[in-house]
N, C-alpha and C positions, 0 to 999 in steps of 0.2 A: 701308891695305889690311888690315891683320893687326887690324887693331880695328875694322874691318869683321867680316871673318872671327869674330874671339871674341862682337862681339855676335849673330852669327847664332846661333853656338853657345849661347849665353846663352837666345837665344830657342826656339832648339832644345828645351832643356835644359827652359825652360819650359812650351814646349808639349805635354811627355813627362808631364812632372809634372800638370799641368792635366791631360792625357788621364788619367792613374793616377789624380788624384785624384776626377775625374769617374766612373770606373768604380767607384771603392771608394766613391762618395756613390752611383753606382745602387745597389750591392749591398748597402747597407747599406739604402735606403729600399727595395728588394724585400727582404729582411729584417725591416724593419719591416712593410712591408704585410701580410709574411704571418704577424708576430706578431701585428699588428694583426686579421686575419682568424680567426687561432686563439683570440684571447682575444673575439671577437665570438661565433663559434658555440659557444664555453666559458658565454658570458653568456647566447645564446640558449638552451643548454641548463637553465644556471640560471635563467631567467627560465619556460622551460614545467615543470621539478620543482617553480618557488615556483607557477606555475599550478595544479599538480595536486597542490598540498600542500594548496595555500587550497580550492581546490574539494573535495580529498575532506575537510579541515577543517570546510568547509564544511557537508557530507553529514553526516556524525560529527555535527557540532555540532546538523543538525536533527532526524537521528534521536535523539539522546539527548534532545533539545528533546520531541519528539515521544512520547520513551517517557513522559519526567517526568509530562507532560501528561496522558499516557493513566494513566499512574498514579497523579495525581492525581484525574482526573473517575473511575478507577473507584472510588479511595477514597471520594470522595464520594457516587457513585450507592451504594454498601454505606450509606454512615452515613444517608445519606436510606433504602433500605430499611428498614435496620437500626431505625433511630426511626418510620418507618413502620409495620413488624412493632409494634413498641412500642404504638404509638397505635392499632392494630386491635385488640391484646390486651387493651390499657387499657379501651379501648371497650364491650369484648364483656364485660368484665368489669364495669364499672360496667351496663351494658347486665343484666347477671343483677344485680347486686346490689340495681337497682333494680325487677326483677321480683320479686324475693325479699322485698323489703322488702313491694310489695303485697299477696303472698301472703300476707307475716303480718298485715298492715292486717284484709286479709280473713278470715282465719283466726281472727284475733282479734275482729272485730268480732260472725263466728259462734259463738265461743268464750264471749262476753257472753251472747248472745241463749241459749244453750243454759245458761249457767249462771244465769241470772234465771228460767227453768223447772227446772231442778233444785233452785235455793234455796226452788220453791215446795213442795217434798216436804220441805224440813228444816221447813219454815212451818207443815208442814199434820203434820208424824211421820209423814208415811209411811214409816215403815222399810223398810220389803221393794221399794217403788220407790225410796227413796235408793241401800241396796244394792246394787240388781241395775243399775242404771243409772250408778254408779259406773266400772267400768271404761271406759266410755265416755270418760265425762266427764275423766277422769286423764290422756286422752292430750291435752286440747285446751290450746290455750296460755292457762293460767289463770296469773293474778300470785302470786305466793307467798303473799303475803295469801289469797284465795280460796282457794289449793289447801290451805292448814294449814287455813282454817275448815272447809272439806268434809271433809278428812279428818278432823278432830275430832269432825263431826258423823256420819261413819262409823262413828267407833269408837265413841260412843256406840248412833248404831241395833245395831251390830252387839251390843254387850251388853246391851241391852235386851231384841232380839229372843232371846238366846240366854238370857234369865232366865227370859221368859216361855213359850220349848220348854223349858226346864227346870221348871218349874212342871207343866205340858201334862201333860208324861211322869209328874211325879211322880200326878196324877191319874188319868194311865191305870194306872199301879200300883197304883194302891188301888183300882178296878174288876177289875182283875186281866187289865185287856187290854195285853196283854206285847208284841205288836207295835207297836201302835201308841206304848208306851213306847219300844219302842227305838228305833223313827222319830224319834221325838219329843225323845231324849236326840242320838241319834246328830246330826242338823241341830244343836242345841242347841250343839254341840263343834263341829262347822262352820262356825258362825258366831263361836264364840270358846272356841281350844285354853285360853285359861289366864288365861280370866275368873273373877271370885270362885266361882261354881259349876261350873266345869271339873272340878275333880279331882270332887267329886259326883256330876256326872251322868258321870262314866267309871266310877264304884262303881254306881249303879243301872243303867248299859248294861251292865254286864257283869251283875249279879242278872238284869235282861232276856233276856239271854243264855242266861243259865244255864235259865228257865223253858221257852225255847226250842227247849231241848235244842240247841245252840249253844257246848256249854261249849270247843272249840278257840277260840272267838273273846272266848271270857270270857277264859280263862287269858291270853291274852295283854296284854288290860287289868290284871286284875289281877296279873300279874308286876311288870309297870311300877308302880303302886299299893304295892304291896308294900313295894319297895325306896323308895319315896317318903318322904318324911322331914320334909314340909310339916306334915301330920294325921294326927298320931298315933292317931286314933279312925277317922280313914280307912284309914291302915294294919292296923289292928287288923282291920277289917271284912273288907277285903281280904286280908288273910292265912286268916282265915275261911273264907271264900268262897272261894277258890283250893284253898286242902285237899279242898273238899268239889267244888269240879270237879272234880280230878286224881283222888280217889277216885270218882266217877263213869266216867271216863275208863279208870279201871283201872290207873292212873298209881299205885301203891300207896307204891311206893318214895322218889316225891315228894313225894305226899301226908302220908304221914312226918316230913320232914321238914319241911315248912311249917307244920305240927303243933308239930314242938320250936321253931323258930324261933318261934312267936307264944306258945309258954309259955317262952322264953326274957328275948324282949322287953316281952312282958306278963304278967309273971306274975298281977298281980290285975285280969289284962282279965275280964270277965263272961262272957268266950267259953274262958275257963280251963278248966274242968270240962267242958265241950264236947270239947275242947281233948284232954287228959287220957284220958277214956271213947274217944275214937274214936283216940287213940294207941293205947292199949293194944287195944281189938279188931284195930284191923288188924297189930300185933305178933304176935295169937293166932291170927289170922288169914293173914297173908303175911309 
């Protein structure tokens, strides 16, 4: 009976234990379920931040996709402008340079045709139409060749014709028609300042002058004259001749002295004694 009784107890004892140990495995497995639970909507939460990390990653990733893009095609639409502009400019440019080229084709071609009529005036001595039609001709596109032979053949008409108005004149001078000397000296110097008879026909335009009663436009040739240092027999004449305007003129004081000056520089000029008598009267005189 008493080992009866201790095994109930035993069982007792058991079935206490088993109860406790049953309630500490509930508690522990609601324990778990609800770490279990906690660490679920821990994952779900991490699982919707890695959602809307990757998607705005995502967004990021095509917007900057998108900007590259865009910044690439407009680099590109610039550089195709960019060589566009280029090739229109290029265009418009050879476009004139080829207009320009015909121009002179043409220009040139009338520039021939005009200078095989003007070489017929060097052919034929025309002077006075080589001359006068010169300026013309100087602007058109001649080859350097041509434009030196024309001009050479300018400077010749031009001294020719300014020999033979010097001539002209000197002939109306000894008629004693004094206009048409000075006409005739004066174109003469027009046609060439400082051709062999240049300084000449400025001593006979100024005598011309002087008959003209024109001595303000003598004196002024023969000042220049004067002082010239070319022809001494020119000078001589001129200093002459200047004395005897300025004392016309009543220029006395100057007259004077272009007096000592030419009995200075010439003492045995033939215009000495000239020279000398009209010193001394206008001394007794002014």
């Amino acid at each position: 009976m008493h080992d009866v009784d201790e095994e109930l107890r035993e069982i007792k004892r058991e079935i206490i234990e088993s109860r406790g140990l049953v309630i500490k495995t509930n508690n522990l497995t609601n324990a778990l379920s609800a770490d279990i639970k906690s660490i679920a909507k821990r994952q779900q939460g991490n699982e919707r931040r890695l959602a809307w990390n990757s998607a705005t990653a995502y967004v990021v990733s095509i917007v900057v996709l998108l900007g590259v893009f865009k910044y690439g095609f407009d680099a590109r639409v610039d550089a195709v402008e960019t060589t566009g502009k280029h090739l229109r400019e290029e265009n418009a440019r050879l476009r004139q340079e080829v207009e320009e080229l015909r121009q002179r084709e043409t220009d040139r071609e009338a520039a021939e045709l005009e200078a095989a009529k003007y070489y017929d005036f060097v052919r034929q001595n025309k002077r006075l139409e080589l001359i006068k039609g010169w300026e013309n001709m100087r602007g058109k596109p001649l080859s350097k060749a041509e434009d030196l032979f024309f001009a050479d053949a300018i400077e010749k008409a031009k001294n020719e014709q300014s020999a033979l108005l010097y001539v002209q004149g000197l002939d109306a001078v000894r008629l004693q028609r004094w206009q048409e000397a000075a006409t005739a000296f004066e174109e003469s110097l027009r046609y060439d300042e400082a051709g062999a008879t240049a300084l000449r026909a400025r001593l006979e335009l100024a005598s011309a002058y002087r008959k003209l009663r024109r001595q303000k436009d003598a004196v002024v040739l023969l000042e220049q004259l004067a002082e010239s240092t070319v022809d001494k027999e020119a000078q001589d004449n001129a200093l002459e001749l200047l004395a005897l305007c300025q004392t016309e003129l009543e220029a006395f004081n100057d007259a004077k002295e272009t007096w000592r000056t030419l009995l200075r520089k010439f003492p045995d000029s033939h215009y000495a004694l000239e020279a000398k008598q009209a010193l001394q009267s206008l001394m007794l005189a002014h």
